[in-house]
Every structure is written in structure tokens, then in C-alpha cells.
N, C-alpha and C positions, 0 to 999 in steps of 0.2 A: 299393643299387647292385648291379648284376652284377656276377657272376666276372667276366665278359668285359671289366668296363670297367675296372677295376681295376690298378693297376701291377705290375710283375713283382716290385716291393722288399717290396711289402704280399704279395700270393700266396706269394713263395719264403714269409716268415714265418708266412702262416697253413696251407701244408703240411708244414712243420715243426713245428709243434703240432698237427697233426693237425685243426685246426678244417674245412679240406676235405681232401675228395683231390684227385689228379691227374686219377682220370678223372671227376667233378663238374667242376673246371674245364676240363678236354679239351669232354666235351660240350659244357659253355656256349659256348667258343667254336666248335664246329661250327655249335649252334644259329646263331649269329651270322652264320657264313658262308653258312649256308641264307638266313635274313633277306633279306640285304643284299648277298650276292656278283653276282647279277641285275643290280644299279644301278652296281657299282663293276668287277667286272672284272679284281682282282687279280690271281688265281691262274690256272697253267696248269694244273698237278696236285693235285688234291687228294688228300689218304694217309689216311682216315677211320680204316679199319679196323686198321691198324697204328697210326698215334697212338692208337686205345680201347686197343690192346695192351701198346703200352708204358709208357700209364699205368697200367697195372693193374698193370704187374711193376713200376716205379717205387713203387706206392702197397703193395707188397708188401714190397719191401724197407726202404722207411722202418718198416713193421711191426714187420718182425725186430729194428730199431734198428742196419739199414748208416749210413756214412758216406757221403753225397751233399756232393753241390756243392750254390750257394745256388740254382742256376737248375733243378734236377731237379725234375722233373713240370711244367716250364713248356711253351705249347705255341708254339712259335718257327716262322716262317716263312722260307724259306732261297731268297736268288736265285737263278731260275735256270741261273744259269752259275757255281754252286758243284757240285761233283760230291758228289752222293750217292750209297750202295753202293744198288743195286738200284731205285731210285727214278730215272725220265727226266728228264734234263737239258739241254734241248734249248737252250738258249741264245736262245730265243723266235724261232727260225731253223728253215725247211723243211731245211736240210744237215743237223741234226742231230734233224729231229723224232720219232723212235724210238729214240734212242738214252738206255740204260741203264748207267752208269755201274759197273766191277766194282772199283770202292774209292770210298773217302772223303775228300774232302777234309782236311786237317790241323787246317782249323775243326770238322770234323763228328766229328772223332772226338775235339778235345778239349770238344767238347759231348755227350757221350756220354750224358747223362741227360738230356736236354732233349725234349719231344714234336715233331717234326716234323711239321707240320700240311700242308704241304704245299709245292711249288714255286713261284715267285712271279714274275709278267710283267715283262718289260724291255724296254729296244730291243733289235732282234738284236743279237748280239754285243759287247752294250753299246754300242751307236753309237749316243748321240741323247742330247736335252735331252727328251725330251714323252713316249715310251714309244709314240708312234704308228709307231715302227718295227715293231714286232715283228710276225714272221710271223700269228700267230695269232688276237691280237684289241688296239683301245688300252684301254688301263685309266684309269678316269674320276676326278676327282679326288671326293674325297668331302666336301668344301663345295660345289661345282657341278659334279653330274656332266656339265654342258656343258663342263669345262673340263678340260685335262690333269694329269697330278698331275707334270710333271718325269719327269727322265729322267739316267740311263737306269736305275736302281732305281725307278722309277713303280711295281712294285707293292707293292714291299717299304716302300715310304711310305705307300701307300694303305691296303695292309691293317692298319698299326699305326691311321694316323688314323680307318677306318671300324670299327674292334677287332673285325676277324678272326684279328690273330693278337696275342698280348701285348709281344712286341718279335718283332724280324726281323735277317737279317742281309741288305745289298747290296756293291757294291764301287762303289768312286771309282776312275775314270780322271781326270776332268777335273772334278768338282764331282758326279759321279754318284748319291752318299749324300745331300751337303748340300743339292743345288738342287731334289732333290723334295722334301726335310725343308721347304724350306722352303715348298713351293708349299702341302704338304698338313696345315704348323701341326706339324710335330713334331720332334723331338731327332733330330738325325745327326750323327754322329763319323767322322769322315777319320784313321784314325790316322796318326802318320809312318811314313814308308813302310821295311819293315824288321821292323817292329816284330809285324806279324801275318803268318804265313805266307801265302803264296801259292800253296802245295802244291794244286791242286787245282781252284784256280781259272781256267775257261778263260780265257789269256788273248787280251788285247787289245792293248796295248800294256805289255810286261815292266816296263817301268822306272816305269811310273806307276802301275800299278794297285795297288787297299790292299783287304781286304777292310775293313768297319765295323761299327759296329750302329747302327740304327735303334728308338727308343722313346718313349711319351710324356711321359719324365719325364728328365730326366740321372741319375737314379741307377740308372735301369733300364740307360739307356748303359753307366754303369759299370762294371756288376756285367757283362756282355755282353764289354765292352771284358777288364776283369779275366780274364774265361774264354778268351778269344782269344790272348791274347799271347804270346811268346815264340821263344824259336830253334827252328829245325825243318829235322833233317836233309838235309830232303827239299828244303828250300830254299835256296839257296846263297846269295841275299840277306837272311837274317834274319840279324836281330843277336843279339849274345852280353852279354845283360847281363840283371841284373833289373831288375824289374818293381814297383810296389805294388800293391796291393787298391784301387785306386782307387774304391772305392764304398764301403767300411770309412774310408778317408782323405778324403773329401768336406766341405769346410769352407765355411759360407757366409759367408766374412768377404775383404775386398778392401782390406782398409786398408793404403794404401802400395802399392797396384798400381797401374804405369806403366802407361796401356791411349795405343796410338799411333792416331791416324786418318790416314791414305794421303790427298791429298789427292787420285789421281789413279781413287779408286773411288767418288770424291763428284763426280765431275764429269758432262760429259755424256752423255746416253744413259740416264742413271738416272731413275727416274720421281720427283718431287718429294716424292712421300707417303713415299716409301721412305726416301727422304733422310733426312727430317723423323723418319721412326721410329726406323730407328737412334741419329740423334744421340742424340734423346729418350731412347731406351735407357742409352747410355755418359753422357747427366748423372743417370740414376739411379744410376750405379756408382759416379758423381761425386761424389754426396751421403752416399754411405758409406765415402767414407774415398779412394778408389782418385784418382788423379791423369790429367788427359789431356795430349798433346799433338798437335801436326797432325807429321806426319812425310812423307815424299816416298820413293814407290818408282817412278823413273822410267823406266825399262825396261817397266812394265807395259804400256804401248802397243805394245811389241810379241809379249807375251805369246801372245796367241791364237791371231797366224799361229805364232810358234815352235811352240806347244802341237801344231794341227793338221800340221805337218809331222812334229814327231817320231811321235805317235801313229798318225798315217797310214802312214807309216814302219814303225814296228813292227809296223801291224797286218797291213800287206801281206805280212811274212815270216812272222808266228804261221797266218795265214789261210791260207798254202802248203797246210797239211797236209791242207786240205780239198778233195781232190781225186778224189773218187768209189771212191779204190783199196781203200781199208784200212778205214774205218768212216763211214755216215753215207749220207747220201741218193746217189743212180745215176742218172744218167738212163736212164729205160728206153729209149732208141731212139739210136744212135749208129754214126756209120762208122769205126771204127779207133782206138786211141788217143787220138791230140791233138783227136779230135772228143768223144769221151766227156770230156775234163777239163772242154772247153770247153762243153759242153751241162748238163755237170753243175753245175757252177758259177756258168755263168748261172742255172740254174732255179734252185739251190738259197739263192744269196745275193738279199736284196731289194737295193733299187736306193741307200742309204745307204751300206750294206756295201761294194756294189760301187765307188761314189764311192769310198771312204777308200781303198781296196786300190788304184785305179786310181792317184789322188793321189801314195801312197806310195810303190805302185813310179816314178812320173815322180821323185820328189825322188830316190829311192836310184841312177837312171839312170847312167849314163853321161855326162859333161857336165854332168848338172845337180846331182850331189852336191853339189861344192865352193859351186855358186851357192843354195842351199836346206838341204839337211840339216845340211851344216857348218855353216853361220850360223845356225840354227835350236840346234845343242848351245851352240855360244859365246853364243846370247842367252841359252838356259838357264843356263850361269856364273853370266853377270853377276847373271840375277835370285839364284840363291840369293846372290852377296856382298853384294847390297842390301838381302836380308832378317837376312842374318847381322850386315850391319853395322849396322841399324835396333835389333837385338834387343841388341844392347851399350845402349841404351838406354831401352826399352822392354822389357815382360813381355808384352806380348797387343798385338796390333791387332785394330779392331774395323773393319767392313767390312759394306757391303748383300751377304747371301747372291747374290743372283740382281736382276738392274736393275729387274723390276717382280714384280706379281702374276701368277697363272696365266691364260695366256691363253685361249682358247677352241679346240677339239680341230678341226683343219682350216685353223686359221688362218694358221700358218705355213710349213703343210709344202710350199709352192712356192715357198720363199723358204731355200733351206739357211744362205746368208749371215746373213738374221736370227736363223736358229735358233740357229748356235756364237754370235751374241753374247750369248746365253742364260748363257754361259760365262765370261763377260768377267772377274765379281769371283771366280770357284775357282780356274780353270784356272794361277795362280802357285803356290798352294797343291802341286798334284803336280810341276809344272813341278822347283819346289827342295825333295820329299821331305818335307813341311812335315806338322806334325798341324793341323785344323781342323774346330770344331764350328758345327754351324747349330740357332739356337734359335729360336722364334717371340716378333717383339716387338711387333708392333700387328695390327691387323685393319681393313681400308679400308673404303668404304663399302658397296661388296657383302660384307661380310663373310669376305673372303679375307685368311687370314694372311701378313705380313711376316717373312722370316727379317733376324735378324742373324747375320751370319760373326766369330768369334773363333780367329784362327790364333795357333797358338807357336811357339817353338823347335823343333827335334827335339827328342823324351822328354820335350815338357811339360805333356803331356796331363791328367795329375793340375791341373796348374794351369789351365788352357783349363776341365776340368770344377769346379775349385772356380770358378770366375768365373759359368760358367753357371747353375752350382747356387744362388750368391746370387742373381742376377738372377730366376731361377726363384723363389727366396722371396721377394724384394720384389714378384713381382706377383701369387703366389700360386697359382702352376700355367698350366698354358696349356689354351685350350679346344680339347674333341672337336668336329667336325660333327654334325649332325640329320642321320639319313639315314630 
């Protein structure tokens, strides 16, 4: 087996006994992205010569016999609309496409020993299900590259499933980690929101967005998750509590687990195989001890429009600041003022962007507040006390990731209505703050994997990840693509 193919939990251990180094497995995975980056598309930036760098002072230090974390010398790929010090972060958007970031995000710096491989394709400013937004190129899925990998972390899924990079970081607005985990066969973790700074992270919509980790294994998750967490000054919504090792604490045992099924995420619009795979899933969990029941979260019919109103919403005032004056693209040719904002703006956002902001500002209006935004926060209430009051019940719901397989790259994109319902089974998930993992549980007839969605409580991610971790050993890992 390659370095490259290899899991981050087996790698962190064999650079810790010294069996490789960092920069052996650094190159392997370059080699890799030389290979196969052609076909797939992931990345915007790639950082070669500073990742051979920092594996070498990495592989220098474990020499001397420093103390590293489990993930030092690993070679990680980071969305790009996380800020990196000196490395472009453009948000896969022309507004910001030269722009070099002069700090670190609060992931980036509590990942301080890790190789950065490079920055990873999205929708612009995280706006999409498919990754066909983005300014600069879409990123292909890597079981068919006719097909999209999800959205709006498409690359930070693709490059884990085509092993360009060993795990990756993306963020969840609305299903953003989980829905390409699932498109592209691999582990993605939504944490509760709180729980990982946001320091850093351009946002999109404040109230929803989490950063995650993306890997092909849950215990890669873990250790990833482990490394991200905690309060951060710099964030006024992170929470004040600890934390576990959730990759030290990983238990594949489910006996006496409540797992709940929504009745109303098994209904229509779902594609039948999907159906069928999950269930299939949750009677494996069944057979090992864990107990089911069907439970009802009825509000979720109107989850989606709430979802797009508030994030539309929010994105319309975070998106203000991009206004030609202070950082970021100009338009070169302008009459005065208010023609420069508006030249600039046009050119700089593509036409998704521009929808949401449009959207947004109409909800936050004048007159249409109280009739849109308002009833958009109150439906949000309601859904988190219907989750809250489920979980007096239940320990885990389980749930179809995304309503079918990945569809073909073109297919949708004149249809935005079909696309947010791309969104239908995450979007409650951020809606009430929720943690949520997507794992791979069948594979169809073209050979494209199924996610299932397993949400918790707030802070019960250690438990969301021992559920997956069994299921993960009862089918004995999940498969890579051929590329």
C-alpha cells in the first residue's frame, strides 16, 4: 500500500516510530496530486515547496525527541475560505482572487504541526451543493469524474476520496462537509456549532457555519475533530467547556443505543436505493445490540425555505464588506463612487452569490422583515425544541445524507430550486446548532456511494463518532475510487 493511501491514525503511528518520515510521506502525496489532480480538480493552490519544508523541520524535531501532537507531519488540505498566513485564500471567488491572508485562522494555528498541502476548491463563498460555483474551475467527483463531488467543500471531499491529501478541513453552512462526504464515499463531521472556532473563517452565514474534518476513516475524523476544538478568544460564540480525545475514546460497541428514524427524511423526493441503504444500515446497528424507533420531526417541511432565508440573510450583511474599497478585486473602469461599488461587485461575485445577497437583502427589507426573516428565526425555534424534545428520547437519529447519488456536472445548474433541495436531509442539522456525521453505507449500480447522516445532541459527538466507528467495523472500512 502507499503512504498516500493510507490513514492519518496508521501514518501519525508510523512517524512516531520513526518507520517514515514526513517528508517520504509529503512527497508521496505530491506524487499523487501530480497523478490524478488533471482528472479531479480539487485544488486551487497548491504549497509544494513549503510543505517539503515543513516536513523536514517536523521530521527534525521528532529527531531531537520534541513533543508533537498525533497529527504532526501529516499532509492536510484546508478550504479555501479558511485563512491561511501568507498562503491565498480566495474563497474560489474573482472578489477575492489575489488575496493573501496576514494571519491564521484559529484552526490553523491550533494545527500548527500539520503539512499544508495546499488550498482546496468550493463554491464561491461557500454558496452551493455541487462546487460548480466556483470562480475558477468545478472539481470532479472521483468515482465519475462526469459527476460533481457536492458542495460547497467539493474539494476538500474530493481530494480525501482521490488521496491527494490524508484528511482535509471544510465548513458546514447548510450540509456543506456532509453532502460531498457523501457524494464522494467519505467521513464528514459537522460539529455543534460552538464547539470549533470560527476565528478565521470567511464567513457566510455567522450563526450556521462550523468549520469540520473531512477523512476516510472516523478515527482520522477524530483525531482532526480532537485537534480543532475548544474556546477561542477571538470568537465570541465558542463555548466554555471541555472536551475528550475523541479518537483515544472511540468505542465500537452500540448496545442499548436509541437510534430514532424521522419519518419525514424517508419520505418523498428520496431516491428508493437510498432509502433502502440506510435503513439496511440502522438494522445492522440493530443486530448489535442498539434499539430503533420511527420518531417525527414535523417542522422539517419547512426547514429549507427557513434555512435559505436566514442564510441569505446573513450572507447579504457579511458580503457588505466586499466592496472594492479596502481589499480584494476593483473594477478597473468606473464613474464616481456608487458606480465603482456597483461595477465592482457585479464583476467580482458570480451569479449564485449574487442571487443569495439579492434574496437576503429583499427578506431584511423594509415591510418584508416581519413577513420572511421573522418567521424564518421562529421556525428555527421550533425546529431546535423538536429536536431537543426527540432526544429526551433517543441518542442518535439516523437519516439519508443527501436524497440521491451525485448527479452529473451541468445537470442542474439551471434549475437553483432543484439544487437547495440537494439540502433537504442537513439543512436542520445547522438550522438548531446540532453536531452531524456522514458515512458511506451502500454503493449503487454505477458504483457511487450512499451517505448515511447520524445527528446528536449538542456535545455528543464522541457518541455520533463511537456509532459510526462500529458501523465502520461491521462492514470493514469503506471503499477508495480507481482513478
Amino acid at each position: 500500500m502507499e503512504l498516500f493511501e493510507r490513514n492519518a491514525c496508521d501514518l501519525s503511528e508510523m512517524i512516531k516510530n520513526k518507520e517514515i518520515s514526513s517528508a517520504e510521506l509529503t512527497k508521496s502525496v505530491f506524487d499523487r496530486i501530480k497523478a490524478v489532480e488533471g482528472k479531479v480538480d480539487a485544488y486551487l493552490t497548491l504549497d509544494e515547496e513549503n510543505a517539503m519544508k515543513k516536513a523536514a523541520e517536523i521530521d527534525e524535531k521528532l529527531a531531537k525527541g520534541e513533543e508533537l501532537s498525533p497529527l504532526a507531519g501529516i499532509p492536510v488540505g484546508i478550504k479555501d475560505n479558511i485563512s491561511t498566513k501568507g498562503l491565498r485564500t480566495t474563497c474560489a471567488s474573482k472578489m477575492l482572487g489575489n488575496y493573501v491572508p496576514p494571519f491564521n485562522a484559529t484552526v490553523m494555528n491550533k494545527l500548527d504541526d500539520i503539512v499544508v498541502t495546499g488550498k482546496l476548491n468550493m463554491d464561491e463563498f461557500a454558496m452551493g451543493s455541487s462546487t460548480e460555483n466556483s470562480h475558477f474551475k468545478p472539481t470532479k467527483n472521483p468515482f465519475d469524474t462526469e459527476r460533481i463531488p457536492g458542495g460547497s467543500s467539493g474539494g476538500s471531499a474530493a481530494a480525501v476520496a482521490a488521496r491527494e491529501a490524508i484528511v482535509t478541513l471544510g465548513s458546514d453552512t447548510g450540509g456543506s462537509i456532509r453532502q460531498p462526504a457523501s457524494y464522494c464515499g467519505v467521513v464528514g463531521l459537522k460539529p455543534t456549532y460552538g464547539s470549533v472556532s470560527r476565528y478565521g473563517l470567511v464567513a457566510f452565514a455567522s450563526s450556521l457555519d462550523q468549520i469540520g474534518p473531512l477523512g476516510k476513516c472516523v478515527k482520522d475524523v477524530a483525531m482532526v475533530q480532537s485537534a480543532i476544538v475548544g474556546h477561542d478568544k477571538y470568537d465570541a460564540t465558542s463555548s466554555y467547556r471541555e472536551y475528550p480525545d475523541f479518537a483515544a475514546d472511540l468505542k465500537a460497541d452500540v448496545k442499548g443505543l436509541r437510534i430514532g428514524i424521522p419519518k419525514e427524511y424517508f419520505g418523498e423526493g428520496i431516491d428508493p436505493f437510498v432509502k433502502r441503504s440506510v435503513m439496511n444500515a440502522v438494522k445492522e446497528l440493530e443486530k448489535q445490540g442498539a434499539t430503533v424507533k420511527e420518531i417525527s420531526l414535523p417542522s422539517t417541511d419547512y426547514a429549507l425555505s427557513s434555512y435559505y432565508i436566514i442564510s441569505s440573510a446573513e450572507a447579504s450583511s457579511n458580503l457588505a464588506r466586499f466592496d472594492g474599497v479596502r481589499y480584494g478585486f476593483r473594477a478597473e473602469e468606473y464613474d464616481g463612487l456608487v458606480d465603482m461599488y456597483e461595477r465592482t461587485r457585479s464583476e467580482g461575485f458570480g451569479d449564485e452569490v449574487k442571487r443569495r445577497i439579492m434574496l437576503g437583502t429583499f427578506v431584511l427589507s423594509s415591510g418584508f422583515y416581519d413577513a420572511y426573516y421573522k418567521k424564518a428565526k421562529l421556525v428555527q425555534k421550533r425546529i431546535m425544541q423538536e429536536f431537543a424534545s426527540q432526544f429526551a428520547d433517543v441518542d442518535v437519529i439516523a437519516t439519508p445524507t443527501v436524497p440521491s447519488t451525485a448527479f452529473k456536472i451541468g445537470e442542474n445548474t439551471d434549475d437553483p430550486l432543484k439544487m437547495y433541495a440537494n439540502d433537504i436531509c442537513t439543512v436542520t442539522v445547522n438550522i438548531a446548532g446540532l453536531p452531524a456525521i456522514s458515512i458511506p453505507c451502500a454503493y449503487d449500480d454505477k458504483g457511487l456511494p450512499v451517505g448515511m447522516q447520524l445527528i446528536g445532541g449538542k456535545f455528543t459527538e464522541q457518541r455520533l463518532l463511537n456509532t459510526a466507528y462500529a458501523y465502520e467495523q461491521l462492514v470493514g472500512g469503506f471503499k477508495m475510487p480507481e482513478l
